[in-house]
N, C-alpha and C positions, 0 to 999 in steps of 0.2 A: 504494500500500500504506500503510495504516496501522498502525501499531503501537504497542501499549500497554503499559506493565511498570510493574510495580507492587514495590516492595520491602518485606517487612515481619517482624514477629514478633511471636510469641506471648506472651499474659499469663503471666504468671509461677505456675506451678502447674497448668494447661494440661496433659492426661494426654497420652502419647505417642500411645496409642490416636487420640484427639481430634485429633490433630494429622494423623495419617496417613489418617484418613479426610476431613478435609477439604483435605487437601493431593491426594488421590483425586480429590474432587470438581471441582478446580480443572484439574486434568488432564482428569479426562472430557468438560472444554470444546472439547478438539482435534477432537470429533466432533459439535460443534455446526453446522450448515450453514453460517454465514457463516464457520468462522473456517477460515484456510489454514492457520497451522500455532498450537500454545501450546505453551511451555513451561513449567516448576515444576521446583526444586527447590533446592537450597541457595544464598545469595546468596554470593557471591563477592567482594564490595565487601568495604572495611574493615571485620572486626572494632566498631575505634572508633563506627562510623555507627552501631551496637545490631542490625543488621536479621540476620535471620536463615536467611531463605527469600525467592525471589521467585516471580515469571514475567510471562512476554512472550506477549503473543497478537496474531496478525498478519490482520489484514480487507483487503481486496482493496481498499476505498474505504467510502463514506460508507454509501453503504445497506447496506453490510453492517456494519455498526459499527451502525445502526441497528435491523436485524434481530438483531445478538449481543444488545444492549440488552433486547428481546422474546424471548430464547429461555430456553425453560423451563430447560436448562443453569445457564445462567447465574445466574438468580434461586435454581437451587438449591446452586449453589457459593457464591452472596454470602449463602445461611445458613447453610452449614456451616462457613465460614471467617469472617466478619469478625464473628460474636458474640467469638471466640477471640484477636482480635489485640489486640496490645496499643499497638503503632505500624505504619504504615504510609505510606509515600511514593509518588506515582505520576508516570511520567514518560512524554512518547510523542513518537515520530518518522514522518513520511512524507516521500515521495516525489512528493507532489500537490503541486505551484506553487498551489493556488487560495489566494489572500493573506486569505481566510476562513476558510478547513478552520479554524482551532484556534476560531474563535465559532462555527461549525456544529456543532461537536464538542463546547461547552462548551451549546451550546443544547439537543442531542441530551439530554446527559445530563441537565441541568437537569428538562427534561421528564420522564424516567424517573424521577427523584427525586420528582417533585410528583404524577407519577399511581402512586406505591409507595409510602404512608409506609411501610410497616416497613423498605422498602429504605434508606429517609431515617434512620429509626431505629435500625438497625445503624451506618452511616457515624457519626454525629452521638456515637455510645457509646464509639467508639474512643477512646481517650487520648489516643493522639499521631496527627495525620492530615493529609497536604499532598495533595491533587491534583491533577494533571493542571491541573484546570479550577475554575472559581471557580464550582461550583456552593455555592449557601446554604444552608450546614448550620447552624442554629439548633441552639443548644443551652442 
């Protein structure tokens, strides 16, 4: 199992509306085929840390991280949500011994970045932004 979670919040003036629909969006990921289960909703962490919302979404393994990567879902959650945020953090855990999964993982998305720019585009807009993975956001 792989799993991804991501912490973040919204820019400052950000309509509630705006928020609730892409926080929608980010849930309607749990019925994307690769993913087992997603979560979203209020982050629970410090206060202090600024983050305001999260979520976790959990892939069974690589091809399907691969396939969430290609699913129309997805690419339509990362435009309703990350024009809107204003920081965001990402962080991920598995269960897989392979002593690669995290440069398979970091190579996965590299890839998706370089055959998307607008997806490169959004990432790169954010203000505040850590990844998972050392994909190259030029800015």
């Amino acid at each position: 199992m792989i799993i991804s979670a991501q912490r973040f919040s919204f820019k400052p003036g950000v309509a509630e509306n705006d928020k609730r629909r892409a926080l929608a969006s980010v849930a309607a990921l749990a019925e994307a085929e690769p993913v087992a289960f997603a979560v979203v909703g209020e982050d629970l962490g410090d206060p202090a840390d600024g983050f305001t919302h999260g979520f976790s979404i959990g892939l069974a393994d690589l091809g399907a991280l691969e396939r969430y990567f290609d699913d129309p879902l997805h690419a339509a959650a990362d435009r309703a949500l990350l024009p809107l945020l204003q920081k965001t953090v990402g962080t991920g855990l598995s269960d897989d011994d392979d002593p690669d999964l995290r440069s398979k993982i970091i190579e996965l998305h590299q890839r998706r970045a370089d055959r998307d720019p607008e997806y490169l585009a959004l990432l790169t807009a954010i203000p505040e932004i850590a990844l998972l993975h050392e994909t190259r956001l030029e800015r």
